[in-house]
N, C-alpha and C positions, 0 to 999 in steps of 0.2 A: 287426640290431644293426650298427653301423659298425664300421668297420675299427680294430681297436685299436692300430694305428700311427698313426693318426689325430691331429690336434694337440686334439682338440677331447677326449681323454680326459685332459688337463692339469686339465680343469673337471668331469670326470665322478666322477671319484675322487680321493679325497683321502685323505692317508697325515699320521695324527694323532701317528705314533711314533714318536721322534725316534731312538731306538735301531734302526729298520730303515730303509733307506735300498731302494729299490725303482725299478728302470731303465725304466719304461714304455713305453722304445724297445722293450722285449724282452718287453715283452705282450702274448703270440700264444692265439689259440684252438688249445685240442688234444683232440678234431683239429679242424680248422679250422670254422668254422661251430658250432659245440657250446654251450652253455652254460657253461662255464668255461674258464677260461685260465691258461695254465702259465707259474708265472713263474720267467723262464729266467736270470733275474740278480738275486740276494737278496744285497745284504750285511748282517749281524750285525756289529754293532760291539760283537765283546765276549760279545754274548746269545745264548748259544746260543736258550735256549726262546723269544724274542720271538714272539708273536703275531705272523701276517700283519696288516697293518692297510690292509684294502683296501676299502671299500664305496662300493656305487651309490647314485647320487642317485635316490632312491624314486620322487621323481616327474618326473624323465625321462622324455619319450616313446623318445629312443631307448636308454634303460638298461633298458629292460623285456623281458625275456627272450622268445625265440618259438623253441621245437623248429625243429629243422632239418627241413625241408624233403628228406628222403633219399629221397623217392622216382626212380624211373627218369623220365628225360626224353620226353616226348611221343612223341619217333620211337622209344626204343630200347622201346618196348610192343608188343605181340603185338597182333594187333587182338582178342581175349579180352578182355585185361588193358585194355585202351581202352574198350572197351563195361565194363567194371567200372569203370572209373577215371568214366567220365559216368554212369554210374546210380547210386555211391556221390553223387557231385556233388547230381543231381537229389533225392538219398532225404536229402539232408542238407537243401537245400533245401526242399522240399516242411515236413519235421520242425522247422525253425525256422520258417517262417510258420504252421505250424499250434500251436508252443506260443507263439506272438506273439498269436497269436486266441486262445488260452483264456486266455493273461497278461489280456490287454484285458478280456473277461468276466470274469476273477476281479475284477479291478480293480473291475468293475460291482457284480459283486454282494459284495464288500466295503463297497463305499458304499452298498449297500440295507440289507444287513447290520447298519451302523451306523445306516440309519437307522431300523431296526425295532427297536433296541436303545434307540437315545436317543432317539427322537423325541417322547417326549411328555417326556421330559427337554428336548428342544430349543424345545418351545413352553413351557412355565411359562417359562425364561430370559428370552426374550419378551415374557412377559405382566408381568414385574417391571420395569415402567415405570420405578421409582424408581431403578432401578440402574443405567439406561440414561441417566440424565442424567452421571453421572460418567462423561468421556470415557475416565479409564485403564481404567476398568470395562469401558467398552463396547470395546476394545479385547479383552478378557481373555475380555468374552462372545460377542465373535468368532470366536477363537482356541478357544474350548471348543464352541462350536456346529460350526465347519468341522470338530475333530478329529472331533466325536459324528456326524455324517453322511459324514464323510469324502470332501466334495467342496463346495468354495468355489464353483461353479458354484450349487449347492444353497441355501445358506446367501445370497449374495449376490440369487439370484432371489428369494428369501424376503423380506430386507431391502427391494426395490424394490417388490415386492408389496404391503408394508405401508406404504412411502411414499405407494403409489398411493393405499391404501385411507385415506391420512391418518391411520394410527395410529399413526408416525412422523415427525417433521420430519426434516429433510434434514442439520442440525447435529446432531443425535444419532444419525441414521444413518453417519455419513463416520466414527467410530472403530471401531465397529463393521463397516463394510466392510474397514478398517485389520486387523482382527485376521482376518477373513478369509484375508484374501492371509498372513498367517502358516503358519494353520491348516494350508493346505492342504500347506504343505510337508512334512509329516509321513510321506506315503505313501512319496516316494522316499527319507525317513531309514530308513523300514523294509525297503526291498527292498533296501540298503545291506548291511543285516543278513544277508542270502544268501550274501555274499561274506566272512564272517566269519572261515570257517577258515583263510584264507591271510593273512598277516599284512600284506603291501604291499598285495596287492588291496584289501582292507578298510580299507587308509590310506587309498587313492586314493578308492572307489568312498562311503567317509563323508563324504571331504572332497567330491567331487561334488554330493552330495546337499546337504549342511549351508552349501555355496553359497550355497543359495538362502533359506535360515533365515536368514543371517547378512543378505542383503540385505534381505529383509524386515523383518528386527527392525532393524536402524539406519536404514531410510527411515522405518520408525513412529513411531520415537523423534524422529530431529529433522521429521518433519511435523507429528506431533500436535503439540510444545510449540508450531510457528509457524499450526500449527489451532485451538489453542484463543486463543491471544495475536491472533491476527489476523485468523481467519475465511479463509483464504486457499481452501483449494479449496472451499469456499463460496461465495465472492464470485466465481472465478473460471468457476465452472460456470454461475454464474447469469448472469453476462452472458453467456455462450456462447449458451444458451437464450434470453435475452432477444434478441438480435442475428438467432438462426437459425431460432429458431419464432413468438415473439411469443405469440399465444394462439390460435396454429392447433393442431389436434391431429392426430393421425395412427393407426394402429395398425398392428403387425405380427404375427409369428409364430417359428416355431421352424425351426432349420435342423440336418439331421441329415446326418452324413455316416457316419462310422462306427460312429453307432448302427443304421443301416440294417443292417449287417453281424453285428451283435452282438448285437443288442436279439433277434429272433427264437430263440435259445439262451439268455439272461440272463430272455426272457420264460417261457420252461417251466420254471424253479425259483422265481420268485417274482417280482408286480410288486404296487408300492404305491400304495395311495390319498392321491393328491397334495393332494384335496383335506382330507381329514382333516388332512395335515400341517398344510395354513395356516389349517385351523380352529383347531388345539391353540395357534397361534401367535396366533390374534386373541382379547382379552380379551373381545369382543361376541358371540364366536360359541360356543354350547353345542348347535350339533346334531346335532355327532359327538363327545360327550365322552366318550361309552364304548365307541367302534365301534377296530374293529382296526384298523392301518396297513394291512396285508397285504389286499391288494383281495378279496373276497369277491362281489362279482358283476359278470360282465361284459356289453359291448353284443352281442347277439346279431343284432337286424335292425333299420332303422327304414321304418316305413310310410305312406306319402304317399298322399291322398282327396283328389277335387277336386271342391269345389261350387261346383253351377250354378244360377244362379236364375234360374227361366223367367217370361218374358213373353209372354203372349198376342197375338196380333196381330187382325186383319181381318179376314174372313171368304177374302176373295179373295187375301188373302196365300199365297205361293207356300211359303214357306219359313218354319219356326219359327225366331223371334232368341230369343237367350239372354243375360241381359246381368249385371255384377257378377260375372263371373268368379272365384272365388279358388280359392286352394289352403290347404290346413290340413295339418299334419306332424301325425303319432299319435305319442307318446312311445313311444321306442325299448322294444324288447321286451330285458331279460335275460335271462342262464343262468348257472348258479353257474357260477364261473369252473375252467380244467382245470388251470393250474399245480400245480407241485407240492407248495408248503405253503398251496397253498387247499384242496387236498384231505386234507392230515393235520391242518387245524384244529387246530394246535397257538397256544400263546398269544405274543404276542408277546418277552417276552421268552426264551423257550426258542427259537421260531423265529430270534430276529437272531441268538442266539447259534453257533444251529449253522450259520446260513448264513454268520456272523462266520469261524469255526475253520476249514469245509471250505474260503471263501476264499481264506484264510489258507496251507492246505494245496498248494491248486491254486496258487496264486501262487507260492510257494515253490518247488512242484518245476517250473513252468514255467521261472524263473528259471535252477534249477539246469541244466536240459535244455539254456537258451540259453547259457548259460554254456559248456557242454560243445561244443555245436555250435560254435559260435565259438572256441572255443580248437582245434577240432580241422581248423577252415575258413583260421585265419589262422597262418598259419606261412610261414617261412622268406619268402621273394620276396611272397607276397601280403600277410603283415603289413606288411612294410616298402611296399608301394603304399599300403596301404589307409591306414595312419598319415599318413605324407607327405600321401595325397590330403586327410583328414581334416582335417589338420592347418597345409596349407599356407596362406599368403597370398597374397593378390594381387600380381603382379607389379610394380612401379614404385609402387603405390599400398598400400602393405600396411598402411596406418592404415584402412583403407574396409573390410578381412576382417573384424573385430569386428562392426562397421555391418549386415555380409549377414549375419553369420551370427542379431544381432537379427532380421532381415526374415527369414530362414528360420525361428527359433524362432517366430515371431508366425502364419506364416502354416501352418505344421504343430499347433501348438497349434489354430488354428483349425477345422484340417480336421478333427483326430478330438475336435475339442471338450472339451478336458479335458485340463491342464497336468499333472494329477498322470500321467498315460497316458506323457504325452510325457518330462515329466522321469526318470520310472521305467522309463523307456527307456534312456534316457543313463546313469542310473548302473551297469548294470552295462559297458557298455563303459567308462566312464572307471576302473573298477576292473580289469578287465584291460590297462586300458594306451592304448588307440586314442586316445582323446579326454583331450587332457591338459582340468585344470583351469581352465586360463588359459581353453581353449576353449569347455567345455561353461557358461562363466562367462556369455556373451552369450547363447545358445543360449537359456539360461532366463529370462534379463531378456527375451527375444523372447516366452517362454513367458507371463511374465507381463503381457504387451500382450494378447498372444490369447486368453489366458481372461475378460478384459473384453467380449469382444465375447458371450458368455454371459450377461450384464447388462443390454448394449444391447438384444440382440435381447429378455429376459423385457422390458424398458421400452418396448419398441412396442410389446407385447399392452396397455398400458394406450390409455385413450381420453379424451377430454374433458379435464375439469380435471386428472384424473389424471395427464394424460401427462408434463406437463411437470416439476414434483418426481421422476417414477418416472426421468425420462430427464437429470435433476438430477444425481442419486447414480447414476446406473450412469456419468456423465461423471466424477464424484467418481474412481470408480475406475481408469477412465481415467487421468486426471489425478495421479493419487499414484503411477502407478507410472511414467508419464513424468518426472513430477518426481524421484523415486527414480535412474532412470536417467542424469537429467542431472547428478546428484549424484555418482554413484558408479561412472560408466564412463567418460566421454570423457579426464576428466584421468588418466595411469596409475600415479599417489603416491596418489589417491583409491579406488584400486581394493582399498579394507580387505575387504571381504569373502572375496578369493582369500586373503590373508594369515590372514584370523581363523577360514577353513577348514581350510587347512592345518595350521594349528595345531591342530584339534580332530581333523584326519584324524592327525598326528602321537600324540595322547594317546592314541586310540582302538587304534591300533598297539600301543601299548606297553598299555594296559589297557582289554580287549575289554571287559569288565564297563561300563565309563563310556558306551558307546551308549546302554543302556538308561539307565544314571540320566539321560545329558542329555534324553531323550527323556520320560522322565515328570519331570522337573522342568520341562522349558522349556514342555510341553504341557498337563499335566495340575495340576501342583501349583502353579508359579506362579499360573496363572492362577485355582484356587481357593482359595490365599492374598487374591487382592485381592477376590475376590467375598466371604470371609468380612470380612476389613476392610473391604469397604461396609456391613457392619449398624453396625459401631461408627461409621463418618463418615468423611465425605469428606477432615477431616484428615489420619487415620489411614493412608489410602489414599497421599493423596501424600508423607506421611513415609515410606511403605515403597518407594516407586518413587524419591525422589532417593535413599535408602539403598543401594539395589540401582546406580541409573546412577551416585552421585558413586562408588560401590567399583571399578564397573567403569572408572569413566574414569579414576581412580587409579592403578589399578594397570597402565591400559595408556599411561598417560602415564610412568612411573616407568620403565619396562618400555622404549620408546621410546628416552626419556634417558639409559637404560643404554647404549643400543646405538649412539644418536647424542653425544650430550656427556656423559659420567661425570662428566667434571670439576664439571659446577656442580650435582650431587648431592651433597646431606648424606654422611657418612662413613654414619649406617644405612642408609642407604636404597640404596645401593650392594649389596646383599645383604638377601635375607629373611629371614637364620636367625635376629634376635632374635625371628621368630613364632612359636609354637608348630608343631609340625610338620605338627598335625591341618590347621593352618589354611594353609600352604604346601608340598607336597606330598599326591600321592594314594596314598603307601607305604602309611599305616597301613590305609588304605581298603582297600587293596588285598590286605594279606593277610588282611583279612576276608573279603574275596570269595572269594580264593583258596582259603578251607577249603571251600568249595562243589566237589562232582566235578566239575559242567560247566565252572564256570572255573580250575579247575588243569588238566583236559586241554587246555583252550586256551591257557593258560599254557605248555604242556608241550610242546605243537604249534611244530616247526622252531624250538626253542629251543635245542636245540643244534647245532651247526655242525661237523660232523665232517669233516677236511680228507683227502686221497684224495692220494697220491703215487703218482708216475708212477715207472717203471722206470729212470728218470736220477737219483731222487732228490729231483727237483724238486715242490713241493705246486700240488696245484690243489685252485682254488674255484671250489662251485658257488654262481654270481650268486645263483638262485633262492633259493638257502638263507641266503642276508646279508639279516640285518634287525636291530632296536635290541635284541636282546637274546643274539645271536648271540654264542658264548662257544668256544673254544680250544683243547683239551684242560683244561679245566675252569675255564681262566682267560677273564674278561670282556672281549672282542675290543677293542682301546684303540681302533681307529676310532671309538670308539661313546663314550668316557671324554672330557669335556671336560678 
């Protein structure tokens, strides 16, 4: 934390109460380095009781609290105490790379999980062709596929797979790649969720997360309307292809990096038959329509015969010729397979479920463990390197930091193959603090470059005519998230998604409850709202989608014009309150939720703010304990009262 003589704490804190008057020249740590600061010149005009009115900007890199660093300095250690001080180092080490690798395998088999839960839910979607021509549809059927398998990587090979197979065209596939790249942002909304108890951390680490929602959903919104009105990343893929392949074909493969690592542990609890998946998906194919997800036999050896066909020769011929040479491959021999739920032949939905929850479980307390490692690694002098390094720009060119730090997310995404790995990394640092929002902002638009190449590579397995539609639409996907980018990062007024994060990392602060509903409304419920309005018609469908974007853009145009020109606002619109309350504020919501135990103890959590005086007289606050609900001796802290 800086120096709080500092001139830069004019901008850090801000004093809302006009009745206390607070000398910030005289705002010292006590004792120095500590988490709170004793203030040494208060005046009352008048008030005796006035609240302190002092709080930190939440999302501050350097307003985020770090324990001091009180250990003894390097030399004054016993050489004991030195051989403890490096093998505590190494045993912390070691304990955070090892719950990094069962995070990554939870992650895994979270996505198997789901996809032995909805998989034959995720091919009927599929096979409903008709629903697949409505482009907001196929957005929604995206969007509900990536959650049900929980992995865009998934969902997106699937789509190109079927392009290959010509059971889709290429303009009915590009919305549905569209809801893809949605889909997939869900995992890091929920490992958000780990950082719950602490009320800033869970500002920071939701608005990190919900980043990357907000970018996806406003590249969708204005690509689709200039997709369906134009044919744009249509038209622009196909000449790509036409220009760079012509009607040559090629075929590739699959490139693993950190499934190398993982895959051999994610493989002794459970692996699926890939191919059953994209049978359930194709409307032609019925020859695994009642076989399990869950593999049930595997390759045990394959066996190689060579025949020779003999020709006779001469009589005086020295040597027998042999001629027509070939070789013949035996179909590979199987053995029931050893994993773990091949051998309890349980049925598919009981298995996704409990490989769903144990997940779940594992993810959770790996999180938790990182969490704890890291807070206990980064303290006093190291935090403050580690942030700084994080954090900093480039010297003389500091418009080009955003730039690397794209090409860094792009090319990490690539390596461990899978954005949700990557982004669910970052969230829980940017909820303790390391990585501001501004930062982890590009990180993830890098992230979403490098999960297209997931696409590319399933689009070189195709061959022939195939190749070039399959290698069509993995450019599709490419290309919308390029477009997205040049959209919504180079200009920095255009950069609405830090703003419309924060804003939901802000709500979520003040009422933990609203994680969950955004999360099954913008995941689950939206999107089977417009799948049931596709029975009644395609009308119906887009009545409910301008309903939802003219409200949303209403009300952030009004919102806006408050904040930039009031004056040429109507006198209502100036204020909400002629609305019903239900319908402008989350109070009433709210104490519904709150009769719930789990959400009044979180309610109840660092909700009050109990001030500590020091032996002069003088009150100290602890930073850590300032947040939007932080109250006084029972009165509501005015820092926080508009």
């Amino acid at each position: 934390m800086e120096d709080a003589n500092s001139s830069s704490n004019a901008n850090r804190y801000k004093i809302s109460n006009p009745d206390v008057n607070v000398n910030l020249d005289n705002l010292q740590y006590d004792p120095p380095g500590a988490n709170s600061y004793t203030i040494s010149s208060l005046q009352n005009n008048g008030h005796k009781n006035s609240a302190l009115s002092i709080a930190s900007d939440p999302w501050a890199i350097g307003a985020v609290a770090t324990a001091q660093d009180d250990q003894k300095s390097w030399d004054e250690l016993t050489t004991r105490e030195k051989q403890m001080r490096v093998l505590i180092g190494i045993a912390k080490g070691i304990g955070l790379l090892i719950c990094l690798y069962f995070f990554v395998c939870s992650l895994d088999c979270l996505s198997l999980g789901f996809r032995v839960l909805g998989g034959r839910t995720t091919g009927d979607i599929f096979k409903e062709s008709k629903f697949l021509e409505n482009p907001i549809v196929g957005v929604m059927i995206g969007i509900m596929t990536t959650v049900l398998v929980q992995s865009s990587s998934t969902s997106t090979s699937i789509i190109v797979s079927m392009v290959a197979a010509d059971f889709l065209e290429v303009h009915v596939a590009v919305p549905i790649i569209m809801g893809a790249n949605i889909g997939t942002s869900i995992t890091n909304t929920i490992v958000s969720l780990t950082q719950v108890g602490d009320r800033n951390q869970f500002r920071r680490a939701f608005a990190g997360a919900t980043v990357h929602d907000m970018f996806n959903w406003l590249t969708v919104i204005v690509l689709l309307i200039i997709e369906v009105t134009t044919g744009y990343l249509e038209k622009v893929t196909g000449s790509i292809m036409d220009a760079l392949v012509g009607d040559n074909s090629t075929s590739g493969g699959e490139i693993e990096i950190l499934g190398v690592i993982t895959k051999p542990f994610v493989n002794l609890i459970v692996q699926i038959d890939k191919k059953v998946l994209e049978c359930w998906s194709n409307v032609n194919c019925t020859e695994h329509e009642n076989s399990s997800l869950i593999k049930d036999n595997c390759a045990k050896s394959s066996k190689k015969s060579l025949e020779l066909t003999y020709l006779p020769m001469d009589d005086f011929s020295k040597y027998d010729v042999y001629q027509d040479a070939s070789s013949t491959a035996e179909p590979s021999a199987y053995e029931e397979c050893n994993f773990l739920f091949a051998k309890l032949k349980w049925s598919d939905t009981l298995s996704g479920s409990i490989i769903l929850l144990g997940s779940l479980l594992v993810l959770c307390l790996c999180l938790i463990m990182i969490v704890k490692i890291l807070n206990s690694v980064l303290q006093g002098q190291i935090a403050v390197v580690i942030k700084k390094t994080l954090n900093a720009k480039v010297p003389y060119v500091p418009w080009i930091t955003g730039y690397l730090a794209l090409v860094v997310g792009a090319v990490m995404t690539f390596l461990v193959q899978s954005s949700s790995v990557f982004t669910s990394a970052l969230t829980p640092l940017v909820g303790l603090g390391v990585l501001s929002v501004e930062r982890v902002y590009p990180l993830t638009l890098g992230s979403n470059i490098g999960t297209t190449t997931t696409a590319l590579i399933a689009s070189m397995a195709a061959e022939g005519d195939s190749f070039k539609p399959s290698m069509q639409i993995a450019l599709c996907h490419l290309i919308f998230n390029l477009t997205g980018i040049a959209l919504f990062y180079p200009i920095p007024f255009m950069r609405f998604p830090i703003r419309m994060a924060k804003f939901l990392g802000d709500t979520t602060a003040k009422y933990r409850w609203f994680a969950i509903v955004y999360m099954v409304l913008m995941f689950i419920a939206m999107p089977a709202l417009f799948m049931g309005l596709s029975f009644a018609g395609t009308p119906y469908v887009i009545a409910a989608a301008a309903i939802i974007c003219g409200t949303f853009l209403f009300v952030s145009g009004v919102n806006l014009l408050r904040e930039k020109r009031p004056s040429i606002l109507p006198e209502f619109l100036k204020s909400w309150k002629w609305l019903p309350i239900w319908f402008r504020s989350l109070e009433p919501y709210d104490k519904i939720f709150s009769s719930f135990a789990c959400c009044r103890k979180l309610k109840e959590k660092n909700q009050t703010h109990q001030p500590r005086v020091s032996t002069d007289g003088f009150e100290k606050v602890d930073l850590n304990n300032l947040n939007g609900n932080s109250t006084h001796g029972g009165n509501v802290n005015p820092a926080f009262v508009e």
